[in-house]
Every structure is written in structure tokens, then in C-alpha cells.
C-alpha positions in Angstrom: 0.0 0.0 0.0 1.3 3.4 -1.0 1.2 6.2 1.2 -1.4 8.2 -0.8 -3.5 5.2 -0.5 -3.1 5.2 3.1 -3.6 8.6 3.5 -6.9 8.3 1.5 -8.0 5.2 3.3 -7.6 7.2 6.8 -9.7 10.2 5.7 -12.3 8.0 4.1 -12.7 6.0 7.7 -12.2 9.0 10.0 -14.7 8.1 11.8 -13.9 5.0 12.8 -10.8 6.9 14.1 -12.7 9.2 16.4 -14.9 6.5 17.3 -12.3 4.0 18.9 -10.0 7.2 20.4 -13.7 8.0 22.0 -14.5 4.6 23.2 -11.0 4.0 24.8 -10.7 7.7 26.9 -14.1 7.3 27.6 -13.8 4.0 29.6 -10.6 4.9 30.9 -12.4 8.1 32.1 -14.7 6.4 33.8 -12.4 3.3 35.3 -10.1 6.5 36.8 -12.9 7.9 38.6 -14.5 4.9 39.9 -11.3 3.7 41.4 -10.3 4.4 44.6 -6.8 6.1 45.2 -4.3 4.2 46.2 -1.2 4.7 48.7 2.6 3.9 49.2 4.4 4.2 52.5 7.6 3.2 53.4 10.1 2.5 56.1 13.6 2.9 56.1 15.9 0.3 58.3 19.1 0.3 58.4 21.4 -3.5 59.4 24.5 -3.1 62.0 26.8 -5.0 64.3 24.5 -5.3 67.2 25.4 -2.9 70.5 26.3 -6.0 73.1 29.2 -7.0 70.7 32.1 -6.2 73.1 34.7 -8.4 70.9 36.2 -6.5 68.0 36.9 -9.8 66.3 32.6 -10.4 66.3 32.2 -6.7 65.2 34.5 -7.0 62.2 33.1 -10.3 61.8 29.1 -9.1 61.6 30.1 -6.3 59.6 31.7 -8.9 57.3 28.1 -10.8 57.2 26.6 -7.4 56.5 28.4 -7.2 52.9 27.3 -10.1 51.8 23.9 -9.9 50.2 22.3 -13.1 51.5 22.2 -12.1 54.7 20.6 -9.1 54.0 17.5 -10.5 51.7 17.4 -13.2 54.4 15.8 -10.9 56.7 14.2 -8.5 54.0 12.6 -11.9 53.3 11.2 -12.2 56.7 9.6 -8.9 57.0 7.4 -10.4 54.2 6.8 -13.7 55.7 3.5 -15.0 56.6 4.7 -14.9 60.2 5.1 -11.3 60.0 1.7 -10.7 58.6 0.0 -12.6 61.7 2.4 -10.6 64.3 1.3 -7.4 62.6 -2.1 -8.0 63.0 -2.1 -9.0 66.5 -0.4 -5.7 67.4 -2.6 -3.6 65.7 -6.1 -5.5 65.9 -6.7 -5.9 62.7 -7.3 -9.3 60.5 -4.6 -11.1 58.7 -6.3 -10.1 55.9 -6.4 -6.7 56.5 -2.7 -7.4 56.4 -2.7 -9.5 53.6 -4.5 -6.4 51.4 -1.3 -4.2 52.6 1.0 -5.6 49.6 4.1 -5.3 52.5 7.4 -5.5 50.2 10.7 -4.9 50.7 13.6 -3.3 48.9 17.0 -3.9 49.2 19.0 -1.2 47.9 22.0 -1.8 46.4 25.5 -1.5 48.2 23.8 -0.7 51.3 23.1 -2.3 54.6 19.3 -0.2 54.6 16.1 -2.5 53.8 13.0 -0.5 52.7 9.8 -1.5 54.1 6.6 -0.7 52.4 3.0 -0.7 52.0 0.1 0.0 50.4 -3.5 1.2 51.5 -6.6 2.9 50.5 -6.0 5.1 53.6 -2.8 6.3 53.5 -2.6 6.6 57.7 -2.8 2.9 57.5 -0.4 2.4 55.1 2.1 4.4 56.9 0.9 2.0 60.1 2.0 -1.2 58.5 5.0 -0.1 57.5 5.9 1.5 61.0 4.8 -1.8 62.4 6.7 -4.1 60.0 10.0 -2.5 61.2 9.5 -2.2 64.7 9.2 -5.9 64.7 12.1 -6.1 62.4 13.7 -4.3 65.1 12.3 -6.7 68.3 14.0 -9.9 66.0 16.9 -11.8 67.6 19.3 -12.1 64.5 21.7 -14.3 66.2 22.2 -11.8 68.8 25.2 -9.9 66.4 23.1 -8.0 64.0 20.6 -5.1 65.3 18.1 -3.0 63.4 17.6 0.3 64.0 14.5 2.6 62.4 16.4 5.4 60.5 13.7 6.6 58.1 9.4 6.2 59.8 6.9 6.3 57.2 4.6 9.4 57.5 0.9 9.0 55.6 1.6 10.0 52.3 0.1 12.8 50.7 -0.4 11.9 47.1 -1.6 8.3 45.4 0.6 6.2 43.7 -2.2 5.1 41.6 -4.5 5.4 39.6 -2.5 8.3 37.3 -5.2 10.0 35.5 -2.5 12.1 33.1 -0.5 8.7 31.9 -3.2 6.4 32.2 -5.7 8.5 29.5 -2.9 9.6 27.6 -2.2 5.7 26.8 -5.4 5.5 26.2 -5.9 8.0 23.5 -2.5 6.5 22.2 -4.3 2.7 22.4 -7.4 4.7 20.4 -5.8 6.2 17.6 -3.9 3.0 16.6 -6.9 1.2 17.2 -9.0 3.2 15.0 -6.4 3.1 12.2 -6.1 -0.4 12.4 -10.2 -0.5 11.8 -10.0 1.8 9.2 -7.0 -0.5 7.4 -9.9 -3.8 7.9 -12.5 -2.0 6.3 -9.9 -0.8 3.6 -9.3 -4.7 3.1 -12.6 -6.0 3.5 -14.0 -3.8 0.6 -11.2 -4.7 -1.7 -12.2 -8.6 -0.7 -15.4 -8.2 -1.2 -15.2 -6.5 -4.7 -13.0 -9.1 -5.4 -15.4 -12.1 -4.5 -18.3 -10.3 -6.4 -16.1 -9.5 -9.6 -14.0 -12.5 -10.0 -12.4 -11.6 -13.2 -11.7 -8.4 -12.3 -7.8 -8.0 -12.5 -7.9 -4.0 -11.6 -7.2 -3.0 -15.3 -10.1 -1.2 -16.8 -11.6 -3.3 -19.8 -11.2 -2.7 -23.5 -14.8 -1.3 -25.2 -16.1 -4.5 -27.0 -15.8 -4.0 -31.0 -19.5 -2.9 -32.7 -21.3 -6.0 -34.7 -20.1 -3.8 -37.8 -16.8 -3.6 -36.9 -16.3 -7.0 -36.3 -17.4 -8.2 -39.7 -15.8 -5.6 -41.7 -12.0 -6.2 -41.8 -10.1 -3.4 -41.6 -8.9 -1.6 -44.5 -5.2 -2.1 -45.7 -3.1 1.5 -45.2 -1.8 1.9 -48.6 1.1 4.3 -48.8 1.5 7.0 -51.1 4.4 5.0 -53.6 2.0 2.7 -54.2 
């Protein structure tokens, strides 16, 4: 397909254009508004050689432990643990579930003996709850008596959602719409050339030669006879 012909096939189905951009906004409109805001807290703890350590062979030892990743997803892993989720609950009165619905995750950033708590809630206060929790039993935890873990960073109730994101979620949308619409209008395109095909089966896309007159095709044509002759 040239581009001429494309460009002619997209003005000729314009509508179909507007009609799926429409569609798509429209419903993500409406699934933005119906949805309820979402939020992200988080808690910052950071790993250490824990404060009874008296021998400097068990300090340099611990903080030896510290570098090595393992150790340190080990107990990000716990804060996660279905254990956790049942201790949280108990402490603040809540059901597992309620616990369960927090999405608790952990980060481990890289290079770095911090763990990132987080969680998420409809009501940001709670989210900001769970989190606090989360690492103040992180903190109670007997890691083998050498490593400690110390709060550095509470989670406040956060101001603003994490989701949904009107802006980027109906801009995608009228993206999603516009190709949508194009690739409608590029169906009908081929569905009309199939179907004048099927109806016209010897048509080959040349126009036809007019048919010679009964006259004409008894009477031969005449000779040219040059002028020498």
C-alpha cells in the first residue's frame, strides 16, 4: 500500500478513528474515577553489628556478614513472611487479611546495609501504620544476637496516590485509540477490496477494452496503402 493510498483510506474512515480514540478515553475516564486512590508508605531500616558486641573480632566479623547480600535478603525476606503478617495484626487488631491487602514488600538497595519496608492502603494513615509496624518488629528480632536494626527513616501517611495516574493512564489511552482506530479503518480498507474481489471475480484491476461494434467485427479493416503505391 502506497502512502497516498493510506492517507486516503484514513480520511475515508475518520470516523472510525474518532470512534475507537472515544471509546478508549471514555472507559478509561470512567475506570479512573470509579477507582479508589491508592497509597505507598515506606520505612527505612538500616542492618549493624549489634550494640552487646564487646569483641572486636565479632564486630569486624558481623560487619563482614553485612556485605554479603544473602544475609541481608534473608531478613528482608522475613519482614514479608506470613509470620510477619500474623504478628502485625495481633499488634494492631486488625485481621490477617487486613494485612494480607497491605502488599508489605521490601527493597533492598543496592550497596547498602538499609532495607526499605513498604506498603500500600486505600488510607494512606494505614499504610504508613503497616509499614511503622513491620520494622518495629524487624527491630524486636533476635538475629543471632550480632546483628541489630535500628529505624532510621518512619513512614509518614503520604500525601499523594501512587495510583491510579489519570495524566498517563488517559494519555495511553488515546494512544491505544488512535492505533486502534487506524487499524479499523485499514480492515474495512481490506474488507471492501475482498469483497469487490469475490463479487467480480475476473476483475484484475485493469479497466476493460470497449467490445468491437457488430459492424466492426465483420468488416476487416482496411489495408493502409502508402503513397508510392
Amino acid at each position: 500500500m502506497s502512502l497516498s493510498t493510506f492517507v486516503r483510506v484514513l480520511l475515508r474512515n475518520w470516523w472510525l478513528i474518532v470512534l475507537a480514540t472515544a471509546l478508549t478515553v471514555g472507559s478509561t475516564a470512567v475506570f479512573v474515577l470509579v477507582q479508589k486512590p491508592m497509597y505507598e508508605a515506606a520505612t527505612t531500616v538500616e542492618l549493624k553489628p549489634s550494640a552487646v558486641l564487646e569483641d572486636p573480632n565479632q564486630i569486624l566479623n558481623t560487619i563482614n556478614a553485612l556485605t554479603r547480600r544473602n544475609v541481608i535478603n534473608t531478613i528482608a525476606r522475613k519482614a514479608t513472611s506470613m509470620s510477619m503478617h500474623e504478628e502485625v495484626a495481633q499488634t494492631l487488631g486488625v485481621p490477617v487479611s487486613a494485612i494480607l491487602s497491605a502488599q508489605i514488600r521490601t527493597i533492598t538497595p543496592p550497596e547498602t546495609n538499609l532495607i526499605e519496608v513498604r506498603a500500600r492502603s486505600t488510607d494512606p494513615v494505614f499504610a504508613a501504620t503497616v509499614a511503622n509496624t513491620v520494622a518495629q518488629n524487624m527491630v524486636g528480632q533476635d538475629y543471632e544476637k550480632v546483628i541489630a536494626v535500628e529505624v532510621i527513616d518512619p513512614a509518614i501517611p503520604p500525601t499523594s496516590p501512587i495510583a491510579p495516574q489519570p495524566l498517563r493512564l488517559l494519555t495511553l489511552s488515546l494512544v491505544f485509540g488512535v492505533i486502534l482506530g487506524v487499524a479499523f479503518a485499514l480492515l474495512e480498507h481490506f474488507l471492501k477490496g475482498l469483497r469487490v474481489a469475490v463479487e467480480n471475480p475476473g476483475f484484475d484491476g485493469i479497466t476493460p477494452q470497449p467490445a468491437l461494434s457488430a459492424v466492426e467485427s465483420i468488416v476487416p479493416a482496411s489495408p493502409v496503402v502508402s503513397k508510392e503505391e
